[in-house]
mmCIF file as gemmi writes it, N, C-alpha and C atoms, coordinates in Angstrom:
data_model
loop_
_atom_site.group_PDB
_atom_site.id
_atom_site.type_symbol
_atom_site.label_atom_id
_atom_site.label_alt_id
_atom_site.label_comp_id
_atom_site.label_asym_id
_atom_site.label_entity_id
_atom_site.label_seq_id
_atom_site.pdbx_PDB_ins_code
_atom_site.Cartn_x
_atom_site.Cartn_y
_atom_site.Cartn_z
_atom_site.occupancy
_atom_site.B_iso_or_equiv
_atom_site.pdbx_formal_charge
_atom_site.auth_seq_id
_atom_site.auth_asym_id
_atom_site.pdbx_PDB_model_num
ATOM 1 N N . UNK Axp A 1 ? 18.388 -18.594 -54.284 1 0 ? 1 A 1
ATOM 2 C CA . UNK Axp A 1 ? 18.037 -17.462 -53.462 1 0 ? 1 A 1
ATOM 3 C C . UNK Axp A 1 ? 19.106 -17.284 -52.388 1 0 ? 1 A 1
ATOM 4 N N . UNK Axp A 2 ? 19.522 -15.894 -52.053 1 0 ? 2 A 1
ATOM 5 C CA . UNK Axp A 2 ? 20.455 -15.95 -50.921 1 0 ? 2 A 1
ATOM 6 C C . UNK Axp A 2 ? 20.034 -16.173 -49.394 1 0 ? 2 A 1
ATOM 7 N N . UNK Axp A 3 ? 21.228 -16.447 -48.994 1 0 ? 3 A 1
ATOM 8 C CA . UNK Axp A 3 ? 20.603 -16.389 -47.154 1 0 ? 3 A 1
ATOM 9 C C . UNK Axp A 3 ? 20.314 -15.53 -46.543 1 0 ? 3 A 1
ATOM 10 N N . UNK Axp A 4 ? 19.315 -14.563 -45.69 1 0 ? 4 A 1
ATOM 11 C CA . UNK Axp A 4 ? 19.096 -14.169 -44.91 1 0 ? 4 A 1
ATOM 12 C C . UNK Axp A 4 ? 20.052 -13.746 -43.74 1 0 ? 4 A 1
ATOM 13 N N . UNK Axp A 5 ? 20.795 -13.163 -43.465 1 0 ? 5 A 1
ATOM 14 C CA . UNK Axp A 5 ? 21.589 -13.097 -42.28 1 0 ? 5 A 1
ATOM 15 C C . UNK Axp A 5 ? 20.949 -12.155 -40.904 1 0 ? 5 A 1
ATOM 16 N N . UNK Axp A 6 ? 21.59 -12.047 -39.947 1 0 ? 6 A 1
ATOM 17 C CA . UNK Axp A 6 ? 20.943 -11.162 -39.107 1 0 ? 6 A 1
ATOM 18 C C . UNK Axp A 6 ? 21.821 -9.367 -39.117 1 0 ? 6 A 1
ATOM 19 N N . UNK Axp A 7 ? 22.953 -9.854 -39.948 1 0 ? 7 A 1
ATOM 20 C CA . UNK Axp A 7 ? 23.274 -8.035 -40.523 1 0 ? 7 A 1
ATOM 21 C C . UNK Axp A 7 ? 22.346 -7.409 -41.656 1 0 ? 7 A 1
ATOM 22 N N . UNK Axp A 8 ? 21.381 -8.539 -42.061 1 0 ? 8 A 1
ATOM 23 C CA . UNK Axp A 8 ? 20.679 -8.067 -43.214 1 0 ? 8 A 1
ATOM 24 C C . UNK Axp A 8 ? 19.353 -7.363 -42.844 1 0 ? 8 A 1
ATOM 25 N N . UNK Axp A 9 ? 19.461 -7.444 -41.272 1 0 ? 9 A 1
ATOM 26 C CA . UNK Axp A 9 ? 17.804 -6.941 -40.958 1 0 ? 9 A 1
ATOM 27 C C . UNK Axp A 9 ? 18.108 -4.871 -40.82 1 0 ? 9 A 1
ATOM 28 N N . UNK Axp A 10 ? 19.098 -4.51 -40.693 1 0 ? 10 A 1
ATOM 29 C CA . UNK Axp A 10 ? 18.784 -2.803 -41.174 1 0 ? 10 A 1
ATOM 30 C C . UNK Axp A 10 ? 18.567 -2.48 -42.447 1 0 ? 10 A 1
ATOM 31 N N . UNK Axp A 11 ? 18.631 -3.601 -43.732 1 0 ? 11 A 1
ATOM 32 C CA . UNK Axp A 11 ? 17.956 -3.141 -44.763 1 0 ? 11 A 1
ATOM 33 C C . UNK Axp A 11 ? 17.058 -3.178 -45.148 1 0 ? 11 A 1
ATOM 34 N N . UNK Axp A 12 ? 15.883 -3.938 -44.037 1 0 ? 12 A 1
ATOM 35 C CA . UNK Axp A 12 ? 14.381 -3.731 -43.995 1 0 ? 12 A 1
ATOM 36 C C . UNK Axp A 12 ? 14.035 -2.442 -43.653 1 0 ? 12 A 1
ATOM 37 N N . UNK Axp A 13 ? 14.676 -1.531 -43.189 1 0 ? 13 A 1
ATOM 38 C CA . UNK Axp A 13 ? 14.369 -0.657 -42.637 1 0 ? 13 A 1
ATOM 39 C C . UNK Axp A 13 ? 14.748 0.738 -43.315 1 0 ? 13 A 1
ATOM 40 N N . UNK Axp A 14 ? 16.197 0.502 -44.252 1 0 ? 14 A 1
ATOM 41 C CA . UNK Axp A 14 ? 15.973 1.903 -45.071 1 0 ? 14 A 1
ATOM 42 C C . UNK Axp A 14 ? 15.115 2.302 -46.069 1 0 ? 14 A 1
ATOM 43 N N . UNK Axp A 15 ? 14.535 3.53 -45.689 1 0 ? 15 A 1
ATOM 44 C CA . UNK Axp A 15 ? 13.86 4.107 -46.308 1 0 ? 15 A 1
ATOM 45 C C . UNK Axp A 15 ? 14.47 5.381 -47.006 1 0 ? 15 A 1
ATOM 46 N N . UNK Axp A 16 ? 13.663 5.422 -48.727 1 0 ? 16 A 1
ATOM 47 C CA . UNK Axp A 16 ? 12.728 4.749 -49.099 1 0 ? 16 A 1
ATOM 48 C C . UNK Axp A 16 ? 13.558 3.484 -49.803 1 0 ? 16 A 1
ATOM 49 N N . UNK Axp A 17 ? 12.655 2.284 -49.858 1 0 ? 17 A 1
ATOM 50 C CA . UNK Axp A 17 ? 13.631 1.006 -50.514 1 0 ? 17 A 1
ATOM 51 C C . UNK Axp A 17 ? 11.861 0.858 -51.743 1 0 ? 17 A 1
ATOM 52 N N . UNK Axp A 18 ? 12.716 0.318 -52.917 1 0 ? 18 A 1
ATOM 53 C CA . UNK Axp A 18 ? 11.761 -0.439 -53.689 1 0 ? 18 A 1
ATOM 54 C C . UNK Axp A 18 ? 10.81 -1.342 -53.201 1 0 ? 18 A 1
ATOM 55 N N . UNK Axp A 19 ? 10.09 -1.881 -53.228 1 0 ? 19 A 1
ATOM 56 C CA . UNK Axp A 19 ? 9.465 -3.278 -53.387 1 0 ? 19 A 1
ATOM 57 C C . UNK Axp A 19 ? 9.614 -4.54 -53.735 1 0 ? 19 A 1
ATOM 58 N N . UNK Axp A 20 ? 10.194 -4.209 -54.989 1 0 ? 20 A 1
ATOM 59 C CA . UNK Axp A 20 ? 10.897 -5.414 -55.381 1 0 ? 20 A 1
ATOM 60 C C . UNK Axp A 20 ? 12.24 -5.75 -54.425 1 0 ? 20 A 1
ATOM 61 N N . UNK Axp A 21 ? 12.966 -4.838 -53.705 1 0 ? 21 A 1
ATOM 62 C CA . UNK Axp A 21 ? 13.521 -5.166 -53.028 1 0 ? 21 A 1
ATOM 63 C C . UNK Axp A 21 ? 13.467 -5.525 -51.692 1 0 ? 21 A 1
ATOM 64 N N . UNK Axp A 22 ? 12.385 -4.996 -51.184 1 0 ? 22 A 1
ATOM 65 C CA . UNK Axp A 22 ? 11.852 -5.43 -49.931 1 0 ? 22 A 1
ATOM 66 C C . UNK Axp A 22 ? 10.775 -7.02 -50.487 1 0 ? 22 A 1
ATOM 67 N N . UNK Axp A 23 ? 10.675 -7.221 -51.108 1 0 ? 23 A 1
ATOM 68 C CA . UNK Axp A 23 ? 9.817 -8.238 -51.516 1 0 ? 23 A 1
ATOM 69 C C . UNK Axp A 23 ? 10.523 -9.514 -51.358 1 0 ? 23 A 1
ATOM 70 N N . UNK Axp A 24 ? 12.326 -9.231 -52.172 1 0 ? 24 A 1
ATOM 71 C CA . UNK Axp A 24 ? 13.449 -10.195 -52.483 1 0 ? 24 A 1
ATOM 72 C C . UNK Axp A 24 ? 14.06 -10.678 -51.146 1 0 ? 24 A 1
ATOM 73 N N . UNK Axp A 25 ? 14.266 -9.271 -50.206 1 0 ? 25 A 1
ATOM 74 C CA . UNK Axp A 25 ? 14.492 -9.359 -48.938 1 0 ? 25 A 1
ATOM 75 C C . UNK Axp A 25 ? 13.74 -9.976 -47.646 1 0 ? 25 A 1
ATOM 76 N N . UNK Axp A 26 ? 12.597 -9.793 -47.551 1 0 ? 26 A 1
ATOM 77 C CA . UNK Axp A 26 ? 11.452 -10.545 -46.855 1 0 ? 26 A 1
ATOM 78 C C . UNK Axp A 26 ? 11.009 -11.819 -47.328 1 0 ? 26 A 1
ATOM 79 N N . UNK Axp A 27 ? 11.105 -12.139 -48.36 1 0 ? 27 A 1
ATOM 80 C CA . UNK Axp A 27 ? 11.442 -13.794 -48.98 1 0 ? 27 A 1
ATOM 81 C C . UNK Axp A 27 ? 12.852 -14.469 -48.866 1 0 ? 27 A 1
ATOM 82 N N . UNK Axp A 28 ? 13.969 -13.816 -48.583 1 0 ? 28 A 1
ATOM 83 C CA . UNK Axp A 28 ? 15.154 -14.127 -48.02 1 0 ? 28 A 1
ATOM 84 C C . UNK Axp A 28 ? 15.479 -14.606 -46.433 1 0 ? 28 A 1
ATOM 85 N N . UNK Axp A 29 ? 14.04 -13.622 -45.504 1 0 ? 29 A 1
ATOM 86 C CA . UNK Axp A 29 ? 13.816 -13.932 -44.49 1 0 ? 29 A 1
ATOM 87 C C . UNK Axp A 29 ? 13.368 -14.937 -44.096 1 0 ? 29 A 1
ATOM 88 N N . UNK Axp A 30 ? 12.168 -15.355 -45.199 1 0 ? 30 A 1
ATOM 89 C CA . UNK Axp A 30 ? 11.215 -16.053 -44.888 1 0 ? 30 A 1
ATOM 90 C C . UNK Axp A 30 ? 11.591 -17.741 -44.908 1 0 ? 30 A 1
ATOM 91 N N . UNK Axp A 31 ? 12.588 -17.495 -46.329 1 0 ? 31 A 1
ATOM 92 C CA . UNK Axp A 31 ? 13.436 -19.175 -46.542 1 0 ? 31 A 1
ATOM 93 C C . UNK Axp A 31 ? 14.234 -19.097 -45.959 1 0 ? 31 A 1
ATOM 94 N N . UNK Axp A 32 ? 15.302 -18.449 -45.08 1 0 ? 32 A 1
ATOM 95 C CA . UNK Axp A 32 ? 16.343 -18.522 -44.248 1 0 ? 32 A 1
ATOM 96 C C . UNK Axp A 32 ? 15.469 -18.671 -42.846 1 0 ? 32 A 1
ATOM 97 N N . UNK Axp A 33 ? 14.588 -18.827 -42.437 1 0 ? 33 A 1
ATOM 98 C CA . UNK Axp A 33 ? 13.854 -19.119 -41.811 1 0 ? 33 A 1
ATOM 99 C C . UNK Axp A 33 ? 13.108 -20.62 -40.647 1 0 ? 33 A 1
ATOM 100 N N . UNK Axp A 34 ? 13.617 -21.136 -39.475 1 0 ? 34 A 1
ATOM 101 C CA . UNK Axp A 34 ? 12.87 -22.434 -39.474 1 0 ? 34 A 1
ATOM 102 C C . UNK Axp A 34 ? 11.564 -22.11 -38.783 1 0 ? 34 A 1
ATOM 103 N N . UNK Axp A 35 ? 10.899 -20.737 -38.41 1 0 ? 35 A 1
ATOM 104 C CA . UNK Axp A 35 ? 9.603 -20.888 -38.455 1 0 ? 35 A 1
ATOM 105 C C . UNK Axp A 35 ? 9.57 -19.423 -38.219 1 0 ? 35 A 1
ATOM 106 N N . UNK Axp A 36 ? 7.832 -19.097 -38.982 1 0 ? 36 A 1
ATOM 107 C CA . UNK Axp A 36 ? 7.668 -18.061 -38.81 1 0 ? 36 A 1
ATOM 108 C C . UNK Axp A 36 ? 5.817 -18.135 -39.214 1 0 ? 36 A 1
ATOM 109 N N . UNK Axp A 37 ? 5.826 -16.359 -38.875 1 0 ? 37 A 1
ATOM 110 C CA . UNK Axp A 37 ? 3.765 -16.355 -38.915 1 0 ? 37 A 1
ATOM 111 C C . UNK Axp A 37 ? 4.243 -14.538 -39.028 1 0 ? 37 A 1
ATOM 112 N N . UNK Axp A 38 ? 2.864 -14.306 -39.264 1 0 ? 38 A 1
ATOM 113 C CA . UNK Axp A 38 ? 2.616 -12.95 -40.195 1 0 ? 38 A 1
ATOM 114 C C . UNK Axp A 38 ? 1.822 -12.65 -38.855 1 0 ? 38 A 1
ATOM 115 N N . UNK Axp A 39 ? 1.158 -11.304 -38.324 1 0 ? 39 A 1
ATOM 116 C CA . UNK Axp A 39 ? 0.358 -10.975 -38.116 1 0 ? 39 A 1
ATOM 117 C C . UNK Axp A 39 ? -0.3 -9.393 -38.418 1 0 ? 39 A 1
ATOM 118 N N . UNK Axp A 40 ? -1.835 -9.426 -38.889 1 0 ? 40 A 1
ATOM 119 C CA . UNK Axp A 40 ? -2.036 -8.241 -39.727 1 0 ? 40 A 1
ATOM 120 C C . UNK Axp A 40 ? -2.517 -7.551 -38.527 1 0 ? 40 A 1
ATOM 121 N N . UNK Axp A 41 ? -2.068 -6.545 -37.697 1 0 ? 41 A 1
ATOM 122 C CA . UNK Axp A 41 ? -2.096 -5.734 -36.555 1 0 ? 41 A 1
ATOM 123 C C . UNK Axp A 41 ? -3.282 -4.345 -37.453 1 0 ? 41 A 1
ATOM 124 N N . UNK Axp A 42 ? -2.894 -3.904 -38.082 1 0 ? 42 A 1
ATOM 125 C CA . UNK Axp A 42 ? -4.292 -3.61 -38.978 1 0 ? 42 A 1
ATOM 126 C C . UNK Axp A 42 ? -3.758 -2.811 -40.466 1 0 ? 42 A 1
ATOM 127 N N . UNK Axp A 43 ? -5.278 -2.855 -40.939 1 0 ? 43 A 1
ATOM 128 C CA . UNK Axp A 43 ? -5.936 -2.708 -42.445 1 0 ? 43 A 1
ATOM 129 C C . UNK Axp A 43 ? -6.85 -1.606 -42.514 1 0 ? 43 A 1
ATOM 130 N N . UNK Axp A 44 ? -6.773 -0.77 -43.307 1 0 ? 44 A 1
ATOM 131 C CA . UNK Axp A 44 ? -7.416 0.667 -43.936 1 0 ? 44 A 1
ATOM 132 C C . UNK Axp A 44 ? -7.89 0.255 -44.916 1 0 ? 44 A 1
ATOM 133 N N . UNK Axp A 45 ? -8.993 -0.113 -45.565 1 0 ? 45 A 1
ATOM 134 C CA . UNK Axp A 45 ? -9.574 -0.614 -46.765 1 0 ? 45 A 1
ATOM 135 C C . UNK Axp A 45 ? -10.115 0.254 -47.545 1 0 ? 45 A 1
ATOM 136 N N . UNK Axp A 46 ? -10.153 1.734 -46.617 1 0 ? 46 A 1
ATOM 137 C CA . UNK Axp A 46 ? -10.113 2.869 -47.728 1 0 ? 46 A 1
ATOM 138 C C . UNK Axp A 46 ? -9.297 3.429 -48.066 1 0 ? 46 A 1
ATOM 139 N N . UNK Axp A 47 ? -7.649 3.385 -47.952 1 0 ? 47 A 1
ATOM 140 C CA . UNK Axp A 47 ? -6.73 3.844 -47.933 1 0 ? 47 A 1
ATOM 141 C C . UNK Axp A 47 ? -6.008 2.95 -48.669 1 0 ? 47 A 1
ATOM 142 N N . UNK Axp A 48 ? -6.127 1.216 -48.216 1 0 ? 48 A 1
ATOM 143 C CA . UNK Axp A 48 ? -4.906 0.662 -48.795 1 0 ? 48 A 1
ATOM 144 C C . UNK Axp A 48 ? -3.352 0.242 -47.653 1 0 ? 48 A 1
ATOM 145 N N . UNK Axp A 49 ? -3.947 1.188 -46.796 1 0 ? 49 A 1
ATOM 146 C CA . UNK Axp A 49 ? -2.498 1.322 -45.379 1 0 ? 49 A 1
ATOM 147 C C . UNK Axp A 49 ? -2.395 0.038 -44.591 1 0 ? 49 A 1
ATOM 148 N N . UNK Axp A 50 ? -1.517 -1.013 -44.729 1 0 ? 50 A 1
ATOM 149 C CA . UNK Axp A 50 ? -1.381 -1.898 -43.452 1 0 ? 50 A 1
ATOM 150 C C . UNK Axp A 50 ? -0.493 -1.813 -42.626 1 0 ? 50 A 1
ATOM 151 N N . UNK Axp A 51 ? -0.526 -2.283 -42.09 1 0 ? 51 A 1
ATOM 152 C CA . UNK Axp A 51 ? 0.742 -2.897 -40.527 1 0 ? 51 A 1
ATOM 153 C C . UNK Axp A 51 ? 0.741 -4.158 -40.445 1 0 ? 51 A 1
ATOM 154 N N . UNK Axp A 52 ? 1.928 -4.499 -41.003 1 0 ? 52 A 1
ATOM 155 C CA . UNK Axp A 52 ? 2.382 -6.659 -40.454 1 0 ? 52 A 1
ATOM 156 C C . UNK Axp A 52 ? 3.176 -7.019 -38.853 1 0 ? 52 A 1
ATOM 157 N N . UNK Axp A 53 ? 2.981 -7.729 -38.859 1 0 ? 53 A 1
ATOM 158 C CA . UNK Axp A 53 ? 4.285 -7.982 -37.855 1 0 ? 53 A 1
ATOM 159 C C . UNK Axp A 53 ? 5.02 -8.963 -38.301 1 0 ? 53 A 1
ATOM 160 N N . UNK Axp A 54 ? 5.442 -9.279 -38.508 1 0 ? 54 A 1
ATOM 161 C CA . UNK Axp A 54 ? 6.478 -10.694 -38.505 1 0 ? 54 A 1
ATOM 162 C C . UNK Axp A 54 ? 6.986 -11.353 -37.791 1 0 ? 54 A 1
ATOM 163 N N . UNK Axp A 55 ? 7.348 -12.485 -36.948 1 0 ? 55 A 1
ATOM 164 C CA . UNK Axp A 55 ? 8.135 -13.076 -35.869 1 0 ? 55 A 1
ATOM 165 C C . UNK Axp A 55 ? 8.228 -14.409 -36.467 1 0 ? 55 A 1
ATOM 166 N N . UNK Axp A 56 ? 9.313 -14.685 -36.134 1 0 ? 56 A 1
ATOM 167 C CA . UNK Axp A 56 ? 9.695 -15.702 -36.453 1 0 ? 56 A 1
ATOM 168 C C . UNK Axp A 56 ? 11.571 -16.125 -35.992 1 0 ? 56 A 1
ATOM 169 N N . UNK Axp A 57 ? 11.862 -17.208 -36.358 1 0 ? 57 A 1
ATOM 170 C CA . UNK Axp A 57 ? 13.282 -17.672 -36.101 1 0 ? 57 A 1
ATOM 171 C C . UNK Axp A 57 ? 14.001 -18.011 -37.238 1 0 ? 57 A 1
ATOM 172 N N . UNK Axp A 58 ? 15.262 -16.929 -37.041 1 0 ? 58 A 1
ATOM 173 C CA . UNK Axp A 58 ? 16.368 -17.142 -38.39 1 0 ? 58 A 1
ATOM 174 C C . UNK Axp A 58 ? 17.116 -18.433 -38.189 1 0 ? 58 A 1
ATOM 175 N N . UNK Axp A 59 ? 17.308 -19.037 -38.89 1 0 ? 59 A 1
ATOM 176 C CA . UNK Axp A 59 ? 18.252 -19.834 -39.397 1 0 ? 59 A 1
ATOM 177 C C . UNK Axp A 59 ? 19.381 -19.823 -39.142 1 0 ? 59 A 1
ATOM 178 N N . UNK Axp A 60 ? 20.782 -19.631 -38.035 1 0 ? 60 A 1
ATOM 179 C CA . UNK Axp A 60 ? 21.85 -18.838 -38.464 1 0 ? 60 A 1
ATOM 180 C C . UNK Axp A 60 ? 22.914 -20.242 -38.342 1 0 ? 60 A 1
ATOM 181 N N . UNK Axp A 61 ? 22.495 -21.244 -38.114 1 0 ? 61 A 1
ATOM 182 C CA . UNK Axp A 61 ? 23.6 -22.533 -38.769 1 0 ? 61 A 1
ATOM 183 C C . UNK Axp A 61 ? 24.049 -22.25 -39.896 1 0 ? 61 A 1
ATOM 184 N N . UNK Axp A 62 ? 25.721 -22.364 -39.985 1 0 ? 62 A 1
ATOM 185 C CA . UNK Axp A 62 ? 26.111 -22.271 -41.454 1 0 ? 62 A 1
ATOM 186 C C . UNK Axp A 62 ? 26.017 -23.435 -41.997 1 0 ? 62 A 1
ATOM 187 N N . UNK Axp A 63 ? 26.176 -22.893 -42.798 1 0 ? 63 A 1
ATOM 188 C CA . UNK Axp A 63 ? 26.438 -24.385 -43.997 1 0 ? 63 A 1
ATOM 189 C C . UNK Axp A 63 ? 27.663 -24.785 -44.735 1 0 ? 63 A 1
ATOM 190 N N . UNK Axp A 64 ? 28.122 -26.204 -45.042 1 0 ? 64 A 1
ATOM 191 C CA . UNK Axp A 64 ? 29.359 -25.904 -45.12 1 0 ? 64 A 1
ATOM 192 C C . UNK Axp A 64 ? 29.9 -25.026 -46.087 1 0 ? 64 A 1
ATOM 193 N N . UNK Axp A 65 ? 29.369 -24.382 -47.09 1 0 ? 65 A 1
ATOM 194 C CA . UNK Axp A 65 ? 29.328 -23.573 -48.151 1 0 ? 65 A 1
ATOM 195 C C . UNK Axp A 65 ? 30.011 -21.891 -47.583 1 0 ? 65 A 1
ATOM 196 N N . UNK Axp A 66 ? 29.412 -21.794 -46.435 1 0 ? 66 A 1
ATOM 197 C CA . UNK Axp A 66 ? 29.354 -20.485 -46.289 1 0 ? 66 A 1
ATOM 198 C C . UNK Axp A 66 ? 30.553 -20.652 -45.03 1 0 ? 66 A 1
ATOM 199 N N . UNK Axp A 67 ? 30.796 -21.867 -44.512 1 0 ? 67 A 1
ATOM 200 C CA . UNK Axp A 67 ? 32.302 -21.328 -43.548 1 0 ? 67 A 1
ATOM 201 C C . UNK Axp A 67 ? 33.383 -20.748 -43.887 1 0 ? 67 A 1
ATOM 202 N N . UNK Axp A 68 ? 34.188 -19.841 -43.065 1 0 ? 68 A 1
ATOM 203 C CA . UNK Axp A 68 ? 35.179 -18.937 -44.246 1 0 ? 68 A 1
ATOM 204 C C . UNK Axp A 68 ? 36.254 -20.158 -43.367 1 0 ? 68 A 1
């Protein structure tokens, strides 16, 4: 899986993006990650509509892999 960077967070945000790509991307977050928590700010259960939040802390130690 790739790393997460912090130039990678405006592609959470274009719209419209797939799913599968926001899915690949927010699991990129989540393992590039040393802690994090969800919160469901709210739910439409007749609609289907949520709101998350996310917070958490990126990772941004390289590794020796990735020093240029």
């Amino acid at each position: 899986m790739s790393r997460f960077r912090l130039e990678d967070f405006p592609l959470l945000e274009t719209s419209p993006t797939s799913a599968a790509m926001l899915r690949a991307k927010l699991g990129e977050m989540l393992t590039s990650s040393t802690s994090a928590r969800i919160h469901v700010e709210s739910m439409d259960p007749k609609t289907g509509e949520y709101k998350v939040i996310v917070h958490g802390t990126l990772d941004t130690e390289e590794t020796p892999f990735e020093a240029e």
